[in-house]
Structures are given as structure tokens and as C-alpha cells.
C-alpha positions in Angstrom: -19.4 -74.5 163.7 -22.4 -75.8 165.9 -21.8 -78.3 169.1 -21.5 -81.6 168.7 -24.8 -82.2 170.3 -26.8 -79.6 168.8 -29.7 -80.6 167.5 -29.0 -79.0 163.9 -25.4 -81.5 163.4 -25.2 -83.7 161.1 -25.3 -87.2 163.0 -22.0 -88.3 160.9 -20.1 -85.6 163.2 -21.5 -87.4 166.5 -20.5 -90.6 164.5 -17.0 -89.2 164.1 -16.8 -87.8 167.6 -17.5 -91.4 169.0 -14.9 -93.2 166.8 -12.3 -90.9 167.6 -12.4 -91.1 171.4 -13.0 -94.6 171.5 -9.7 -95.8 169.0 -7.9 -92.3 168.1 -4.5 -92.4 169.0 -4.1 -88.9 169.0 -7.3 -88.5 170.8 -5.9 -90.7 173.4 -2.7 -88.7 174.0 -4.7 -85.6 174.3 -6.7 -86.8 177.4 -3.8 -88.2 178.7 -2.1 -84.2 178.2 -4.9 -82.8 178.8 -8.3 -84.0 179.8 -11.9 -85.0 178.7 -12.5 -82.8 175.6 -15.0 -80.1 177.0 -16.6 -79.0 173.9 -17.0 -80.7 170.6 -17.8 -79.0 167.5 -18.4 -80.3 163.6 -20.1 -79.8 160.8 -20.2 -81.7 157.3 -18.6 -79.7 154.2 -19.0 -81.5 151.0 -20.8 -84.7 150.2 -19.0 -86.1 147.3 -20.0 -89.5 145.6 -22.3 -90.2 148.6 -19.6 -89.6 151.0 -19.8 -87.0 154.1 -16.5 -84.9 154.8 -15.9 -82.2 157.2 -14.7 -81.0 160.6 -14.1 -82.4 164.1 -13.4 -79.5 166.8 -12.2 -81.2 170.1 -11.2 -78.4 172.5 -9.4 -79.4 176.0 -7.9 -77.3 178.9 -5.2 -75.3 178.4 -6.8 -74.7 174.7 -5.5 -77.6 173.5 -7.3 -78.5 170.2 -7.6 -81.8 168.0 -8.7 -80.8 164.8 -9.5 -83.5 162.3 -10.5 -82.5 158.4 -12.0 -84.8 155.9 -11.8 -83.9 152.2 -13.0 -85.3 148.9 -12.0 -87.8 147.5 -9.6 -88.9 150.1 -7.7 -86.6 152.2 -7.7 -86.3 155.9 -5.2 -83.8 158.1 -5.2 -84.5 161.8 -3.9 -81.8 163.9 -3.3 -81.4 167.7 -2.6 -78.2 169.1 -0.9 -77.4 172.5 -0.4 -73.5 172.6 0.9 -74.0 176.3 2.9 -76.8 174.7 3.4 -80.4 175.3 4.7 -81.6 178.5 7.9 -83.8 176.8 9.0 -83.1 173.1 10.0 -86.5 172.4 7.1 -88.3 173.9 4.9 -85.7 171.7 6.9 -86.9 168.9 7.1 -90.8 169.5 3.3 -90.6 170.1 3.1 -89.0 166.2 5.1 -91.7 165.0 2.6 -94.6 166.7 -0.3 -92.8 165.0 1.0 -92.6 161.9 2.3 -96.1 162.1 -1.2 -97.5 163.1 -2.7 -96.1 160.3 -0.1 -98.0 158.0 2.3 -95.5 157.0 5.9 -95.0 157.6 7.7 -92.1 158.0 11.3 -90.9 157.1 12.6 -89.1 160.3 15.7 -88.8 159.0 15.3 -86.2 156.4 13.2 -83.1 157.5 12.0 -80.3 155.6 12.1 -77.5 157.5 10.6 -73.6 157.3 10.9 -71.1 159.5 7.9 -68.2 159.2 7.7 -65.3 162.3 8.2 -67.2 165.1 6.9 -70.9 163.6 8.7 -73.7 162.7 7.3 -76.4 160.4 9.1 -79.4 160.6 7.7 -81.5 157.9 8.8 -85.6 157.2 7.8 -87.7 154.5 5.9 -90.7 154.2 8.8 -93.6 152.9 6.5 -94.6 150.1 6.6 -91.9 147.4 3.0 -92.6 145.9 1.6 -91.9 149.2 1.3 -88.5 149.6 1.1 -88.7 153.6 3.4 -86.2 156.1 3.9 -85.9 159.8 4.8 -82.3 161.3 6.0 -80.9 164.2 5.4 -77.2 164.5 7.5 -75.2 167.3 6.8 -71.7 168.4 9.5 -70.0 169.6 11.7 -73.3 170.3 8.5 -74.8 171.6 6.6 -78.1 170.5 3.1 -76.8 170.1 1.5 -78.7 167.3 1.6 -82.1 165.8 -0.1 -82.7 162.4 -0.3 -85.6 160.3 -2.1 -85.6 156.8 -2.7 -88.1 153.8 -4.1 -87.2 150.1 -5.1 -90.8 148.3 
């Protein structure tokens, strides 16, 4: 996946790059954890009915990651990755919940779904509205809060 800058990217990732660190929530909480981003990577995919989709690479210290994935016709997954882990598992997961709220979705905390691979646990929660296909995870390796993901499918 070429750098951000590179002269070669498509200028929708720089696009992208600029509107997440300027009004991402996620983004936000990253620096805050971790940093300024010190690379950026992205490319375009697919181009469906005029529309660019693809992949944002922000990579911080600690190689803490937030990944963001556009697909046709309108699905997004948004994933940050702390495989030193996050500093306080409840902030980490209150913070999810303000980003999935901001975005207009609400999620049922209540009633997890839960799997258990190696040494990964997924804990998956479901959007309340049961056209909306939209989740919110929390992914623990070995007991530890390393990753928070949040996709939607239109």
C-alpha cells in the first residue's frame, strides 16, 4: 500500500486522511493513546457507480494501527489496534460507544456475542435497529483489550 503522500495515491486517500484526523472520533482517541500517526498509507480498491472505496493505514507508536475500509455499495469497518493494549478498558470501550453513537447508531451492550479462537476473543454487540446491519467489537488477547472495531453494511 503506497504512503499517503506518494505521488502515485489517489488524492481521495489524502482526502480521507484529512477528514479523519480533523473529526474522527477514533482518530482522536488514538492520538490521545498514542500520538501523531507517523505514517499514513491508502490506496483506492473499487470504483463502483462513480464512487471511490478503499483503505486508510494510520500507524502510531507502540504499533497501534487505525485501519478504516470502504466497500461498495455501502460498507465501512473501522478498526483500532493496540497490540501493547489500551491504557484503561472501559475508557477504550466508552470511547467505542461515543463513536458509534456519533455516527447515529445505537448499540445493545447488554447482549454480547462472544467467540473465543487461540488466544482471541471477539466480543461482538449489535446495533438496536435490526435493519441496520452495524456491530461494535472488542477483541482481547489473552484477557487483554487490544482492538476496537466498528462496522456498518447499508
Amino acid at each position: 500500500m503506497p504512503a499517503c503522500d506518494d505521488d502515485s495515491v489517489d488524492p481521495w486517500v489524502t482526502d480521507l486522511r484529512a477528514r479523519v484526523l480533523a473529526s474522527d472520533g477514533l482518530a482522536r482517541y488514538a492520538v490521545e493513546q498514542f500520538g501523531e500517526p507517523v505514517t499514513c498509507r491508502g490506496r483506492v480498491d473499487n470504483v463502483f457507480e462513480g464512487m471511490k472505496f478503499g483503505t486508510l493505514q494510520l500507524e502510531f507508536s507502540g504499533d497501534a494501527m487505525l485501519l478504516i475500509e470502504t466497500m461498495p455499495p455501502e460498507t465501512s469497518r473501522v478498526s483500532l489496534l493496540a497490540p501493547n493494549g489500551f491504557d484503561d478498558d472501559e475508557l477504550a470501550r466508552q470511547r467505542l460507544d461515543s463513536y458509534v453513537k456519533g455516527i447515529g447508531v445505537e448499540i445493545d451492550w447488554t447482549r454480547p456475542d462472544t467467540v473465543t479462537e487461540s488466544s482471541d476473543t471477539a466480543v461482538t454487540f449489535w446495533a438496536d435497529d435490526p435493519g441496520l446491519n452495524a456491530s461494535a467489537q472488542l477483541v482481547f488477547t489473552e484477557g487483554r483489550l487490544r482492538s476496537l472495531r466498528f462496522s456498518m453494511a447499508l
